[in-house]
C-alpha positions as CSV (number, residue, x, y, z in Angstrom):
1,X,0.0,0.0,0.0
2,X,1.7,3.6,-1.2
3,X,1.0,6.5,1.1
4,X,1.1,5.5,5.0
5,X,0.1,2.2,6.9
6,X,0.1,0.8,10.0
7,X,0.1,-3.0,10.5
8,X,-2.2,-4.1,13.4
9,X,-1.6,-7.5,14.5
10,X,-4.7,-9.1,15.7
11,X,-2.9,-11.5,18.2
12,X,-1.1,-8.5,19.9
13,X,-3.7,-7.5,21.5
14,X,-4.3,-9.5,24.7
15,X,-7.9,-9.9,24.9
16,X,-8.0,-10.9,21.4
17,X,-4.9,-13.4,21.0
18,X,-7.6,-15.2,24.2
19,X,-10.4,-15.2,22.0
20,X,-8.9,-16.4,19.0
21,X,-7.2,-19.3,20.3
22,X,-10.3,-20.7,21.2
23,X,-12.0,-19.9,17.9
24,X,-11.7,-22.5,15.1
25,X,-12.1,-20.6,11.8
26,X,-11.9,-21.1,8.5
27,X,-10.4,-19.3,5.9
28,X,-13.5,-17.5,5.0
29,X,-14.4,-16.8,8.6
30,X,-11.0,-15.4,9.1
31,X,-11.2,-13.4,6.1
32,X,-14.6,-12.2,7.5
33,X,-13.4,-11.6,10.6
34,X,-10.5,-9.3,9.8
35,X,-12.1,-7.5,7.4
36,X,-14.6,-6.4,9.8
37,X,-11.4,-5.2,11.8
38,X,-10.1,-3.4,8.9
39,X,-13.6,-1.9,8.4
40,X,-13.8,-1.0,12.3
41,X,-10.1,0.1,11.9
42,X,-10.7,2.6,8.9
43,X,-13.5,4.5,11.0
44,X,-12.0,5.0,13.7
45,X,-8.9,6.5,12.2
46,X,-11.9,9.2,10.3
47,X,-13.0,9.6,13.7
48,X,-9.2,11.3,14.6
49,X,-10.2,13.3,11.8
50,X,-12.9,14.4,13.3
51,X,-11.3,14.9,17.1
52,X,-8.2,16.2,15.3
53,X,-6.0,14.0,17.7
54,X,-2.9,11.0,17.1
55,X,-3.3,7.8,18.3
56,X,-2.0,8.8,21.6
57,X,-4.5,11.2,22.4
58,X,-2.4,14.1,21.7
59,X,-3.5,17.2,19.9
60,X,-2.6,17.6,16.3
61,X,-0.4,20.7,15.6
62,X,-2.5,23.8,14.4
63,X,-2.0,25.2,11.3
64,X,0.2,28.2,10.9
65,X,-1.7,31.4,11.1
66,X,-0.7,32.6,7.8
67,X,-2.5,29.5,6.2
68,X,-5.4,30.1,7.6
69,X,-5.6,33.5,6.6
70,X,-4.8,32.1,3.1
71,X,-8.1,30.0,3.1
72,X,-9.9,32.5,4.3
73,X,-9.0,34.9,1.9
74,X,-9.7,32.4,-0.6
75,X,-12.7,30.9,0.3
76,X,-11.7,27.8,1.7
77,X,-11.8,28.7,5.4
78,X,-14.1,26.1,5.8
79,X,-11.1,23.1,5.5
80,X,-10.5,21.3,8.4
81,X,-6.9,19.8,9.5
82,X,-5.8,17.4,7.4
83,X,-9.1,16.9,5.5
84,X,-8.9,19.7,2.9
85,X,-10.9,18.3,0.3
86,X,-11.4,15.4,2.0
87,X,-8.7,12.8,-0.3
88,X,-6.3,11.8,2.4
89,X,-9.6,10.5,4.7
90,X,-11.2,9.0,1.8
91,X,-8.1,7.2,0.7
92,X,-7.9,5.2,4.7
93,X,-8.3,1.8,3.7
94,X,-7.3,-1.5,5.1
95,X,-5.4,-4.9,3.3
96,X,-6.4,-8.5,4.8
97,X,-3.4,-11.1,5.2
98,X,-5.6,-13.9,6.6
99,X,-2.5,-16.2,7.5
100,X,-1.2,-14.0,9.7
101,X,-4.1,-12.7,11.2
102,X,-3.4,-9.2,10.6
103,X,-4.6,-5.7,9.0
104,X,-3.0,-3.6,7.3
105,X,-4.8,0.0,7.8
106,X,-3.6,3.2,5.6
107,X,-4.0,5.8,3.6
108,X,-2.9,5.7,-0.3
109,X,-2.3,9.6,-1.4
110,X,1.2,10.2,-2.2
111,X,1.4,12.9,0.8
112,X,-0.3,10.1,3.5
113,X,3.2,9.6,5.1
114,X,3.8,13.4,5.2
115,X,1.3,14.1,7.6
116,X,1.6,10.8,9.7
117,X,4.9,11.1,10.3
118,X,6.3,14.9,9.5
119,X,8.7,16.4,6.8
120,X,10.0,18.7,5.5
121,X,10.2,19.4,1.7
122,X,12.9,21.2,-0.2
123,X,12.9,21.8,-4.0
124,X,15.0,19.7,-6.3
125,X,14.7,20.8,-9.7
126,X,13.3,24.4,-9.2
127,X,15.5,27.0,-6.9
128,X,12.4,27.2,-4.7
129,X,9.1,26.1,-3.9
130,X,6.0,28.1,-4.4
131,X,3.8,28.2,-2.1
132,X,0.4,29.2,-2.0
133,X,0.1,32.2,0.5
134,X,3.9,32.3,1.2
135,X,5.5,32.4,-2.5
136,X,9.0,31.5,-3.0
137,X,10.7,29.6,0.1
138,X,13.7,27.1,0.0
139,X,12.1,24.5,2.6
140,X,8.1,24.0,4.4
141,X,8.1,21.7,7.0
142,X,4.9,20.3,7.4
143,X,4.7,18.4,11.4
144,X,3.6,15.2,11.6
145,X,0.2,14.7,12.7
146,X,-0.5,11.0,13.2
147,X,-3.7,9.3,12.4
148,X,-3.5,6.2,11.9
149,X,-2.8,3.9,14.6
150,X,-4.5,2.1,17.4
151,X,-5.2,4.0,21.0
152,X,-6.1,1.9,24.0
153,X,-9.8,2.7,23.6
154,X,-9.2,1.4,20.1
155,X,-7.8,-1.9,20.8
156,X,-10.6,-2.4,23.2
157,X,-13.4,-2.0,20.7
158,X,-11.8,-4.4,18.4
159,X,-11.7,-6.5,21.2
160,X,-15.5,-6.1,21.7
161,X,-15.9,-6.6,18.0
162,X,-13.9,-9.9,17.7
163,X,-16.0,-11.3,20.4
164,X,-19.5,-10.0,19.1
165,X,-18.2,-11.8,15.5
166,X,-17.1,-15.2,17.4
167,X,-20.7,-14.8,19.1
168,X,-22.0,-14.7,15.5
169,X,-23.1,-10.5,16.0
170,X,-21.3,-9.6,13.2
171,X,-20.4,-10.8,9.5
C-alpha cells in the first residue's frame, strides 16, 4: 500500500490473541473476521479526523496562522486539519493477510506519510518552492500529525468486536 500504513496485529492484543485461540475458523471466517477489523479500523482513524487528535490522544499541531488566513482569503476557510478536500480521509483503507491474522490500515495519497509522520520538503529541480500564501521559500516543513494507529480505547473495541463476531453479532 503507497502512502502510509500501520500493520495491526490481531494476536497483539491480549484480549483478542484469548479469543482467537479458542475460535476454530476457516479461511473465510478469518477473512470475515478481519475484514470487519479493517472496516472497524478505517472508522476509527476518520473519527481522529474528526477529534483532530494522534493515536496517543495528543492534539494535532495547528495550522500556521498565515494558512489560515490564506483559506480564508480564498474561500476555503471552511477546510479542516488534514481533511482539505477530503482525499487523504477517503483514501484510509485496510489490506487483509488472513494467514497472519493481521490488517494492514492506511492511507494511499502520495502525501499520506507526510502528515503521519512529519517532513520537511525542499525543492530539487526548481530554486524554490511556491507556495500558495507564502511564494518562494527554500524549505516548508509540514509536522507530523499521526492518524493512523491504534489508542487503547481502540484496541478495546476491536476487542469487543472480535468477540460479538465469534458470538455470530457480526459478519
Amino acid at each position: 500500500m503507497a502512502g502510509a500504513s500501520v500493520t495491526f496485529e490481531l494476536r497483539e492484543v491480549d484480549a483478542v490473541r484469548r479469543l482467537l485461540a479458542k475460535a476454530a475458523l476457516d479461511a473465510d471466517g478469518r477473512r470475515g473476521l478481519l475484514k470487519s477489523v479493517g472496516k472497524l479500523t478505517e472508522n476509527q482513524t476518520g473519527e481522529r479526523f474528526d477529534s483532530k487528535r494522534g493515536p496517543d490522544g495528543d492534539s494535532w499541531k495547528a495550522l500556521a496562522q498565515r494558512t489560515q488566513d490564506y483559506y480564508a482569503e480564498k474561500g476555503l476557510g471552511h477546510r479542516t486539519l488534514l481533511d482539505g478536500e477530503g482525499n487523504l480521509r477517503r483514501s484510509v483503507t485496510h489490506e487483509i493477510d488472513g494467514e497472519a491474522w493481521s490488517v494492514l490500515v492506511g492511507a494511499t495519497m502520495k502525501y499520506a506519510a507526510v502528515h503521519q509522520f512529519g517532513a520537511t520538503i525542499r525543492p530539487r529541480t526548481a530554486p524554490a518552492l511556491g507556495v500558495p500564501g507564502y511564494g518562494a521559500l527554500q524549505k516548508v516543513t509540514i509536522p507530523a500529525r499521526p492518524y493512523l494507529g491504534i489508542s487503547p480505547d481502540n484496541a478495546g473495541e476491536i476487542a469487543r468486536a472480535v468477540a460479538a463476531f465469534l458470538a455470530g453479532g457480526l459478519g
